[in-house]
N, C-alpha and C positions, 0 to 999 in steps of 0.2 A: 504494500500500500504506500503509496507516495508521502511525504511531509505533506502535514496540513501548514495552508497559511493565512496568516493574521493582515488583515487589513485596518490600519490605525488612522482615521480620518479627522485632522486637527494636528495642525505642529507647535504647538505649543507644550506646556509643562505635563498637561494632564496626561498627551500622548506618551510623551517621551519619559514618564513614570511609569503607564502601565505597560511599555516594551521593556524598561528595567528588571520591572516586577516578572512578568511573562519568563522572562528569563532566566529571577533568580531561582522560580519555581521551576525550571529543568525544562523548560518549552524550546527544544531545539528545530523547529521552522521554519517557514521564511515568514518574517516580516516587512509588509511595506508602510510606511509611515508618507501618509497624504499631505500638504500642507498649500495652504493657500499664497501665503507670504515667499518669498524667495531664501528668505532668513528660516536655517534651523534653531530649536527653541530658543529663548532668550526671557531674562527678568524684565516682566514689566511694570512694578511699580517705578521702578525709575523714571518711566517715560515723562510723567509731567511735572516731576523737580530733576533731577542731576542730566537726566539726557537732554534734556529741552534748556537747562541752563547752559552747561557744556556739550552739549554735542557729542553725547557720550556714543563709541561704534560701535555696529553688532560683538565685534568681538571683544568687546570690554563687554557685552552685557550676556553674552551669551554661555549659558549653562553646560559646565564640564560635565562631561557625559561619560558614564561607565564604560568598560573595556567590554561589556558582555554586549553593547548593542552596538559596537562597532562594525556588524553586520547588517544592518538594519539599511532596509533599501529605500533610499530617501525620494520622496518625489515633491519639489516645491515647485511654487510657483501658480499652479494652477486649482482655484477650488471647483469641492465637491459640488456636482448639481444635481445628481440623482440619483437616488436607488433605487435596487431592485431585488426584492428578496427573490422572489422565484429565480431569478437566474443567480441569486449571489454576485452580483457585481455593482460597482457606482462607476455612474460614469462621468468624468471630470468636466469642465468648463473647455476645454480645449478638444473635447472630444475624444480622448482617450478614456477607455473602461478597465478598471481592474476587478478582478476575480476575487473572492475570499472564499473563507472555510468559515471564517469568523469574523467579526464583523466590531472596532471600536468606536463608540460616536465620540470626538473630542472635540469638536467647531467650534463649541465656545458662544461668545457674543459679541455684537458690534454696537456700537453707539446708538441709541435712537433720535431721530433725527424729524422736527418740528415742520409741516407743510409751511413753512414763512413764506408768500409772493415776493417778487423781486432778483435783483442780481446773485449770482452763487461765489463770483470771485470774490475772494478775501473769505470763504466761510471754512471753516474747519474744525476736526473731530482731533479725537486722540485715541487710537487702539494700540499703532503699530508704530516702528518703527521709525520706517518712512512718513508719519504722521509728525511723529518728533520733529524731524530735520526741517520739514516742510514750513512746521509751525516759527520752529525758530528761527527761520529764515524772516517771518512776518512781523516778527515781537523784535521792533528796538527801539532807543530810548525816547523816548518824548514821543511814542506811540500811543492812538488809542485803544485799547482790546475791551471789547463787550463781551460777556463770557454767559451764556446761559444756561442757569442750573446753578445751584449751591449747595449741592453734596460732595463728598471726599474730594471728588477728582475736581470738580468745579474751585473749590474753595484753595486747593495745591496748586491748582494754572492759576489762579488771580493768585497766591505769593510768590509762584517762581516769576511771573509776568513784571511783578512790583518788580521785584530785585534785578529786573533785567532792566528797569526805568521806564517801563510803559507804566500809563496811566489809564486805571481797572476801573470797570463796571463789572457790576453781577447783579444777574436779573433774574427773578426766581418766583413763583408762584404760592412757594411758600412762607411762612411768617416769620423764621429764623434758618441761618444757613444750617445745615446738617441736620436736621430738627427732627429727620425720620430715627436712626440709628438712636441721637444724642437726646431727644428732649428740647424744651423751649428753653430750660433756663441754662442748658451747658451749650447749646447753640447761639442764644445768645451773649452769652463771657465767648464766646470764639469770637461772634461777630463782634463786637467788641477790640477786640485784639487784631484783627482784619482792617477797621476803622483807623486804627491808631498807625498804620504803617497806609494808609490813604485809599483803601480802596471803599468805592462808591458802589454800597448796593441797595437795589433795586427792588424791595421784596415785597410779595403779593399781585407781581404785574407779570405781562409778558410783552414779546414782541410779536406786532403786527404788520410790521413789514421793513424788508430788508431797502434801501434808497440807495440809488445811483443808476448809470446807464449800462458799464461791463463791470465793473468794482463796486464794491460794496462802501460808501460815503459815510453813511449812518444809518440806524435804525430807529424805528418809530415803537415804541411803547402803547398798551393799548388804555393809555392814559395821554395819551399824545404828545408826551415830552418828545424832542427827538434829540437820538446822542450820537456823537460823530465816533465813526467805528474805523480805523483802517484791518481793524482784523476781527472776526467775531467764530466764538469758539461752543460749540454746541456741544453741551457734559449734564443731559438730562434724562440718563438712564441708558439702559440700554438693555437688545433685545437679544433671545439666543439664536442660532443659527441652525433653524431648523427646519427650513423652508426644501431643502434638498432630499427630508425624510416622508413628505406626505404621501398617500396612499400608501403606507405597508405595513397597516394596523398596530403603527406605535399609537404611544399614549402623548401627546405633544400641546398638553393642554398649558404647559407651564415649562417649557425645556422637554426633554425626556424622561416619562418616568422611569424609577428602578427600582428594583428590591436590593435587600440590605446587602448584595453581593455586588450591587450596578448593573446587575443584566435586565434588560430591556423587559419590562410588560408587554405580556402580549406577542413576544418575537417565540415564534417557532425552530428558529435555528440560532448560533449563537450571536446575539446583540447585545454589547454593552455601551454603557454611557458614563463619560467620567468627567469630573471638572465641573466649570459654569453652567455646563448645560444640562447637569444632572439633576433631575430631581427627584432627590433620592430619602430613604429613611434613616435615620441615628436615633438613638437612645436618648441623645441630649436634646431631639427637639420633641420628644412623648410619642405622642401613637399622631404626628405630621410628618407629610414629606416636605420636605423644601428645596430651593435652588439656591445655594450660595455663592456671593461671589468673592468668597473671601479668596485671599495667595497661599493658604496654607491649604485648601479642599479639591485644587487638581493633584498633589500629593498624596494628600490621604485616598480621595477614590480611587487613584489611578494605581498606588497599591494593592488596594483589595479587590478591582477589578481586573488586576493580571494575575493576582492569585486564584482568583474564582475560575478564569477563563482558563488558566493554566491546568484546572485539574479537572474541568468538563473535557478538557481537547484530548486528555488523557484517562478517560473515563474513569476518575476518579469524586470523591466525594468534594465538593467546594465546602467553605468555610458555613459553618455553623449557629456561631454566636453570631447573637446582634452587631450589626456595625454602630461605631464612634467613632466619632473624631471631633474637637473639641474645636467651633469656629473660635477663629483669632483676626483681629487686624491691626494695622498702624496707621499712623497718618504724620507725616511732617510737616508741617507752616511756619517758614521762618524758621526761627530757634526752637519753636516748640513740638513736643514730641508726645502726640496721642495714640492710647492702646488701648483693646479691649479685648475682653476675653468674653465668652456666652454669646446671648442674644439679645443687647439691652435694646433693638427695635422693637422685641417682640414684647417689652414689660408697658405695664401701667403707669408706675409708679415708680418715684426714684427717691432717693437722698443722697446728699452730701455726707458723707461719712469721714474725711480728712481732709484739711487745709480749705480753701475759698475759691469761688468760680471767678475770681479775677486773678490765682495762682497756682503754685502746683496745687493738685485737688484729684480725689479720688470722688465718682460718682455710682452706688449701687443702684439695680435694675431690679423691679420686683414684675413677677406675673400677677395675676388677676388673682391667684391664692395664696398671695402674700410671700411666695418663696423666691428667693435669689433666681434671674435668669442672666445677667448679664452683668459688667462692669466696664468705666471707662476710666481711665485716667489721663491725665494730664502733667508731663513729666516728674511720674512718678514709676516709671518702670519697674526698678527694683522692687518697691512697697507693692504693687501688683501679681508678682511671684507666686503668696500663699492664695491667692484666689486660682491663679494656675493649677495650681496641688489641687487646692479645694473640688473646682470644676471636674479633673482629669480621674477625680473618686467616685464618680456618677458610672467610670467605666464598665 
């Protein structure tokens, strides 16, 4: 009987863990590893502080990769458009089709992106790489950049934009910047702190139309201010890439669903899904799936979907216990250094539990039954440790 082989669609982190994985678990096949970008994996929270300040290169950012998937048959450049389970293959955007035995969904997500009427030059996202350079290219000093959205990545482009001597807007629908994850009152001690190094936001409004003839001049407010834009940067969510899975009775109601191993709902032959686009079950979010898009949860699934996958392809038993894995994130603005551990979007309720929301300061996250689900802090890294412990005891 011939090697079975693994089809990994996604070059990013989630893939290039679960071929790790696949391998440490004794999977000797072929792998090919999809990816849309030209660039293999690479870190991207850097993208909208250190690579967009500096200019930082793929291979300063790009992830050392084990000696075991140095086989790993790389295909960049062109994305997934469609698949096909009956026949076991996707066929790419360039029109090549590859085959599998098995099947990994990594695609991830991309930016969502606002119907705004008007010009489209000067407008730009931030996923990839080549987004970085682009942008940096747009941001210099005595610039103006209108930035819409004020969550993580919004609120990181308007300090690294500051520091580069543009002069920021943020325009955001909601009542304080990061308000979803943080709450009003630690969103607003950020904004706060945002203010004082000058940037200008805009919240509770949106844009109602992009101005100019081929460039983007300014934008219109749907309060009718108008503000002069040489660059505007759109960071108001984003959606997962799933549009290349329809018709082949996935569950794609919210990303992909999965059970506690990542394999696909619903998929008759083997389909998993790992990373942003998974939405999957853990212990730590109760009897929910969710879709995280934390930097630590292409890691975690993409482990325990090459171990699960590694021992279907070998008719052996997949893993058993429940999965975990404990969301985490960060955030840097300026000097300051935000962390949390849990799921404090998902609580009711908060307090301040050490130091002040205009210093360092710890914030706990209650659910709707009074119990810890989340924690934030604000350079207090260290001090945030025992709730690590604490959290990682749920396993």
């Amino acid at each position: 009987m011939s090697e079975k082989e693994v089809l990994i669609v996604g070059g990013g982190l989630g893939g290039l863990r679960t071929a790790e994985a696949l391998r440490g678990k004794g999977f000797t096949g072929k792998i090919t590893l999809v990816g849309d970008e030209e660039h293999q994996p690479y870190n991207r929270p850097p993208l909208s502080k250190e690579a967009l300040s500096s200019g930082l290169s793929h291979e300063e950012l790009k992830f050392r990769q084990r000696d075991s998937v140095a086989d790993v048959n790389w295909v960049l450049g062109s994305a997934a458009q469609k698949l096909n389970t009956a026949k076991r293959e996707v066929t790419l955007a360039n029109g090549n089709t590859h085959k599998f035995d098995a099947l990994v969904i990594a695609t991830g997500i991309r930016p969502r992106l606002l119907p705004i009427p008007g010009p489209t030059q000067g407008l730009f996202t931030l996923r990839t790489l080549n987004d970085a350079h682009s942008l940096k290219a747009a941001i210099t000093p005595g610039s103006n950049v209108v930035i819409l959205g004020s969550g993580f990545i919004g609120c990181e482009l308007a300090a690294t934009a500051t520091k580069l001597g543009a002069t920021v807007h943020v325009i955001s629908l909601d009542a304080e910047p990061m308000i979803m994850p943080m709450g009003s009152e630690l969103g607003a001690a950020m904004r706060t702190r945002h203010e004082a190094k000058g940037i200008k936001f805009h919240l509770g409004h949106t844009v109602t139309q992009f101005n100019g003839d081929t460039n983007i001049e300014s934008v219109t407010l749907d309060s009718g201010e108008v503000i002069k834009a040489d660059a505007v940067i759109e960071a108001i969510g984003s959606v997962p890439n799933t549009e290349w899975l329809q018709d082949n009775e996935l569950n794609l109601d919210n990303g992909v669903l999965v059970d506690s191993n990542m394999r696909a709902v619903g998929a008759n032959i083997p389909i998993y899904a790992v990373g942003d686009i998974a939405n999957h079950p853990n212990t730590f979010y109760g009897d929910q799936t969710r879709r995280i898009e934390h930097w630590n949860m292409p890691t975690e699934t993409g482990k325990r979907a090459g171990a699960a996958l590694a021992a279907e392809l070998a008719g052996e038993q997949p893993p058993t216990d429940n999965f975990f894995a404990l969301p985490a994130f960060w955030s840097d603005q300026y000097e300051y250094q935000l962390q949390s551990y849990g799921l404090p979007g998902a609580a009711t309720s908060n307090k301040v539990v050490s130091g002040e929301l205009d210093g360092p300061c710890i914030v706990e996250y209650f659910n709707d039954e009074n119990t810890l689900c989340g924690v934030i802090g604000i350079d207090t890294v260290k001090e945030l440790m025992p709730y690590r412990k604490q959290f990682m005891e749920m396993k």
